[in-house]
N, C-alpha and C positions, 0 to 999 in steps of 0.2 A: 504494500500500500504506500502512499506518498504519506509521508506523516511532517506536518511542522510542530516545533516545539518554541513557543513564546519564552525566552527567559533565561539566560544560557548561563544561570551560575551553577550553582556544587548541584540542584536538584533538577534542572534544566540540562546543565551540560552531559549528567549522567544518563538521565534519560535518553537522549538523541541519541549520544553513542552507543546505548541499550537498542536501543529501537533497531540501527543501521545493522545490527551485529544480527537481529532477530531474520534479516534481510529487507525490512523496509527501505524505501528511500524518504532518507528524513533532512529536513535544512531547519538549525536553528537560527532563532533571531533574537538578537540582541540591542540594545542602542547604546551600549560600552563598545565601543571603534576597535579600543586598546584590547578589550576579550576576546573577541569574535578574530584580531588579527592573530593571535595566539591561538585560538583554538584550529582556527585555518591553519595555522601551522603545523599542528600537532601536537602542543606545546599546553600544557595542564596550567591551567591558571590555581589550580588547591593540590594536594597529596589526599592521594586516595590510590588503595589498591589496587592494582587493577585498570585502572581509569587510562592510565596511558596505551597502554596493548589497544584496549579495543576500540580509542579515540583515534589511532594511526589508522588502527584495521579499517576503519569508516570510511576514514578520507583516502584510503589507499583504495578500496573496492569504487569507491563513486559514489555511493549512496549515499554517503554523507557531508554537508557542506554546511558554511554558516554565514552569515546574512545581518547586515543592519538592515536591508530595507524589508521591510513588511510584504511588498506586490513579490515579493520571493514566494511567500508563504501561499500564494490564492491559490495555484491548482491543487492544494492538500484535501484529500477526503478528511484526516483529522487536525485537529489543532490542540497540541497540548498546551495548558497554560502552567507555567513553572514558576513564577516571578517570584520574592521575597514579602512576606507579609510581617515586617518588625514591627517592634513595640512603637506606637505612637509618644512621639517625643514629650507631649503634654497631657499622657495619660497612661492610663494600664492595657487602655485596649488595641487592638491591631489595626496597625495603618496600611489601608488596603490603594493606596495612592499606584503604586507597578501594578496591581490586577486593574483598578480601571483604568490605567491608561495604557493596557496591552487590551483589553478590548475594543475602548474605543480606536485603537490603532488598527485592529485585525477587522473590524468590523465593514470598513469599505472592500475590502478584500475577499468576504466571505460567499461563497457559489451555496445557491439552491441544494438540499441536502448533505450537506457537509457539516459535522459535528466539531462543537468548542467540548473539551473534557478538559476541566480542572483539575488541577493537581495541587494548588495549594493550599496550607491550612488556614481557612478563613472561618469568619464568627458564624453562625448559623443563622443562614436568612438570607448570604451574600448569593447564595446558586437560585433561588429563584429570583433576585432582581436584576441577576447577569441575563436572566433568562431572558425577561421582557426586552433586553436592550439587542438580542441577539436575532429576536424573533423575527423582526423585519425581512431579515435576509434572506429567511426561506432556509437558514442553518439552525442546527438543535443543540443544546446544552446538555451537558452529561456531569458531573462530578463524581471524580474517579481519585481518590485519595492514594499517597503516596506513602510508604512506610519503612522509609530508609534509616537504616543504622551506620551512621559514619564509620568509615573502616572494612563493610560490606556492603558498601551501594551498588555498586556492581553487582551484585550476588541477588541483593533484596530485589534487584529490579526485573534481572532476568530469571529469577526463579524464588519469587514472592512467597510468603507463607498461605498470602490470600489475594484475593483480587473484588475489589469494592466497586459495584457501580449505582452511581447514584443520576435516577432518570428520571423525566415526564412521565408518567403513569400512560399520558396518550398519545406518545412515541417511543412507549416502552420497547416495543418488539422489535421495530428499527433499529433502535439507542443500541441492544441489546448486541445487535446483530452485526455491528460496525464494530465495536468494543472487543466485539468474539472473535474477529477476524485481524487483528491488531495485535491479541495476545492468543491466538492460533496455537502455538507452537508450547506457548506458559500450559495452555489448557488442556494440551493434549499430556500432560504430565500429570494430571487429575488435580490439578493444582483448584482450589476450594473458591467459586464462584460467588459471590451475596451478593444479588438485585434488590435495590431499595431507593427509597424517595430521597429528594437531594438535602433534605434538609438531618434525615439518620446517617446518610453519607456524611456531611459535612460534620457529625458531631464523633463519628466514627476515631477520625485523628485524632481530635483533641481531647475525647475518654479516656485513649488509650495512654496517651503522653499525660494525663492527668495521671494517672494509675500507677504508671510508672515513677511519675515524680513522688508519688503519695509514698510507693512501697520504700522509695530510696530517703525519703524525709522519714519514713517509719523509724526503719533501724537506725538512724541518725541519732533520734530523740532515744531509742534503747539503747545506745553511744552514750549517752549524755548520763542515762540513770547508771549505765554500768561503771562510767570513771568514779563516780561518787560510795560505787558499794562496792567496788572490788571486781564485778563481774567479767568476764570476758564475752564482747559482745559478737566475735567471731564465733568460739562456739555456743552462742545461745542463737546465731541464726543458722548453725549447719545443725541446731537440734530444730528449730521452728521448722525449716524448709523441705523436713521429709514430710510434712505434712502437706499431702498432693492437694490439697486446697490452698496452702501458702505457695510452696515450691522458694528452690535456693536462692535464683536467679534475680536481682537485681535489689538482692540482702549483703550487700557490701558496704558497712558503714566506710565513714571517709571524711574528707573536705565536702560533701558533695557535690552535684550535677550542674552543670553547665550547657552550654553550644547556642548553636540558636535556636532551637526548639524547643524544649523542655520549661525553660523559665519564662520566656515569655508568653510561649503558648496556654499554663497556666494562668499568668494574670490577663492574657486576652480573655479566657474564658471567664473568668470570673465578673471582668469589667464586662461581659455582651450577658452573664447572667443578671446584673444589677439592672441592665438597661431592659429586661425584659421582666423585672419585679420579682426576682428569682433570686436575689442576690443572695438570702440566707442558702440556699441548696448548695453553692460553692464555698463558702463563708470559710470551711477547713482549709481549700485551699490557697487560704492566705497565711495560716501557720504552718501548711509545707514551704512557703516560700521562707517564710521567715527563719524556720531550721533551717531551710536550706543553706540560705547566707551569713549563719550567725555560725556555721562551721568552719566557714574560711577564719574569721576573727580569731576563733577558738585554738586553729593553729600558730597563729600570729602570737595568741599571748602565751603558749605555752612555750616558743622559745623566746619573747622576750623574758618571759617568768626566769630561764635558764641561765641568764645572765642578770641576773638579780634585779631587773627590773630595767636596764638601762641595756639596749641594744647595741644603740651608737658606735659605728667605729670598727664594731663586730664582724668578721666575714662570717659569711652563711651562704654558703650554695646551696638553689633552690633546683633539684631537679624536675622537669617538666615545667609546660608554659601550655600547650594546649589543651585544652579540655575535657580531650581522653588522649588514649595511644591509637598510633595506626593514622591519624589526623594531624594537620595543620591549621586546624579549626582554633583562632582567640576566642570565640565571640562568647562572652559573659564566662570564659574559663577562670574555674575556683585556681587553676593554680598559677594565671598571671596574677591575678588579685592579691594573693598571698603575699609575689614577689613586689607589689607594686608597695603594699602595704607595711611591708620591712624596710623598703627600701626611703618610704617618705619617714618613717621612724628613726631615718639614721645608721640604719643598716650597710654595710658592704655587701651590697647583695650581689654575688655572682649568677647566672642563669644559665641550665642549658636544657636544649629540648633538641632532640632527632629534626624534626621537621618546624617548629613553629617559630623559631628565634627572627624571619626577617620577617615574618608577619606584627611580630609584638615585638620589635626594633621599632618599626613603624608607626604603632599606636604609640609607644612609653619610649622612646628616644634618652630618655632618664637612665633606664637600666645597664645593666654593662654584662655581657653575653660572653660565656664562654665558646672556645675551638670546640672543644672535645669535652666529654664527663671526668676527663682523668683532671685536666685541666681546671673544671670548677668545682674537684675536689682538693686540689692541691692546696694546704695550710688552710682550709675552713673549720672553724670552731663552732659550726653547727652545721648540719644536712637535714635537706626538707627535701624529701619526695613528695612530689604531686601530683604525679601523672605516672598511671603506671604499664612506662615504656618495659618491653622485654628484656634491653639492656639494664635496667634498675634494678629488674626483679631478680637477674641474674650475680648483681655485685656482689664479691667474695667480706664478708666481714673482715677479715683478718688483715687480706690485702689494701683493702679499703683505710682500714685505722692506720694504716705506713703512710696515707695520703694526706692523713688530716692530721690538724694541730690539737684538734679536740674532739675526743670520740662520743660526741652526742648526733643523737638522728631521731629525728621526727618523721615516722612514717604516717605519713599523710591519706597513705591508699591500703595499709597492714596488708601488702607485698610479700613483708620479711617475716622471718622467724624468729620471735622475740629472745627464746632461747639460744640461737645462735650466734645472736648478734652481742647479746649479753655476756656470753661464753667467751666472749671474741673481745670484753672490757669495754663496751661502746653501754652508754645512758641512752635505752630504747623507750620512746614513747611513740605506741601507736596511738590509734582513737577506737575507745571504748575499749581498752584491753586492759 
């Protein structure tokens, strides 16, 4: 099929190159000059697994190209729309400024039967007034929710755990039938289909990332009760999580959760629950957020606490800078915040991250980035992991205290083995242990 995709950042640019590899012919569009020249290229504008191999394979087969201008996109049977729906600057809710101005962009462009399918997480109520706007053209609306996990978007996209379609009830069978033939190849894999109204689709995303924020703000707050009694809160969630109604998966106390989805897509929802007289039904999750963020601080004072109260002056290599591993993802990462937040304290704060160091150069220009980990561990009188990259998790205790002036470590993501590290004369503090 001809497929376009409106929107060509990290959920945009994946898609296309998804779609090309499925053998569509797909043209993304962009109005960043500087993206779209790189992605023509070949050239990955983020780090993601994967993402290079099958962004070449696209533009090497043909099928794949990418476009500022929109009349690119008119002979496409589909239009994905992928744009960024951040937090509004003067509020909590989501500013959907790149979805309507990628419709009304695509909208002179659109051919008699030819379907818009949404892809981004928007507040509920945006897919049927995209709808009206779209109607004219003799094209139909679809919302089709996305479910990427940074680090396997590639993966999530061509071989999804599920596939959402959210249609007109009286072009259901059409919607249905366009959709099926787009992900053809996903479906012949038995891969799990749910047809539903656009307004369950659209709530379908932001349930889910609610849920997940809830379960990781959970054990967070069982973090907070266990430093105060002793408990360890690692194995009180590997005793919760056999419990096949809890499960283990996403019972990792920490600094917790970041990127661009999770935190704001919470307070979007919250702020579009208020605006629909519902505001007490979200109401909890404004004390997920609140845990959420008041973990970062928590790591902050527990190594100021280690230097008696006065940081100043102090080196501290912070490892990690993006948001998880596998990513170059800054966006609201607990563990630039950490380093931002020692570092206005007075801090010598060294930094290293695998991937994210020129992206949060860029934002905090302030900080001072190591080469290598060997490097921003050399003579530090504290270590903060906070992203937990494969090479952190793998650090030798023993070799490690040869590097440092001071054997304390703040495990930020409990990585390590508190006994080993112990064993090895290092001051281990993880969270909730």
């Amino acid at each position: 099929m001809k497929l376009s995709v409106i929107g060509c950042g990290y959920l945009g640019a994946v898609h296309a190159a998804s779609m090309a590899s499925l053998g569509h012919t797909v043209v993304g569009i962009d109005v960043d000059e500087i993206k779209i020249a790189k992605l023509s290229a070949g050239e990955a504008p983020f780090h993601e697994p994967g993402f290079s191999d099958i962004l070449r394979a696209g533009l090497d087969s043909g099928r794949l190209t990418f476009s500022t201008d929109f009349a690119n996109a008119a002979d496409a049977d589909v239009h994905f729309i992928g744009v960024g729906t951040p937090q509004r600057k003067d509020s909590a809710g989501a500013d959907l400024t790149y979805v309507d101005a990628s419709i009304d962009s695509l909208v002179p462009h659109l051919k008699p039967g030819s379907l818009v399918a949404g892809k981004s997480t928007v507040p509920v109520g945006t897919a049927a007034r995209l709808a009206e706007i779209v109607k004219p053209t003799g094209a139909r609306l679809a919302w089709n929710p996305e479910f990427l996990r940074e680090g396997f978007a590639v993966k999530d996209t061509v071989d999804p755990d599920r596939l959402v379609y959210g249609v007109d009830e009286a072009t259901r069978d059409a919607d249905v039938a366009i959709l099926d033939s787009v992900y053809a190849s996903i479906l012949d894999r038995e891969t799990p289909r749910l047809v539903m109204d656009y307004a369950t689709a659209e709530l379908v995303k932001i349930s889910a990332n609610s849920f997940l924020a809830t379960k990781i703000s959970f054990i967070n707050a069982m973090a907070e009760i266990a430093e105060v009694t002793g408990a360890d809160v690692t194995m009180l969630a590997d005793a919760i999580g056999h419990d096949a109604r809890i499960g283990r998966r996403f019972l990792n106390a920490g600094v917790g959760f970041g990127g661009g989805c999770l935190p704001k897509d919470i307070r979007a929802f919250t702020a579009r629950a208020e605006e629909l007289g519902r505001g007490e039904s979200l109401a909890f999750l404004k004390q997920v957020d609140e845990i959420n963020l008041r973990r970062r601080q928590h790591v902050v004072d527990l190594v100021v606490d280690s230097f008696d109260g006065i940081v100043h002056n102090h080196r501290v290599a912070v490892l990690g800078l993006a948001f998880k591993p596998d990513s170059d993802d800054i966006r609201d990462s607990p563990a630039l915040d950490v380093a931002v937040r020692l570092n206005g304290l007075g801090a010598d704060v060294i930094s290293y991250d695998p991937e994210a160091m020129a992206n949060a150069a860029r934002m905090h220009p302030q900080l001072s980035f190591a080469d290598s980990m060997e490097q921003a561990l050399e003579g530090a009188e504290a270590v903060v992991v906070v992203t937990e990259w494969k090479q952190f998790k793998s650090l030798d205790p023993v070799e490690t205290a040869a590097k440092v002036a001071r054997a304390v470590v703040f495990d930020g993501r409990n990585i390590f083995n508190p006994e080993a590290w112990r064993a090895a004369g290092w001051a281990y503090t993880g969270m909730g242990r």
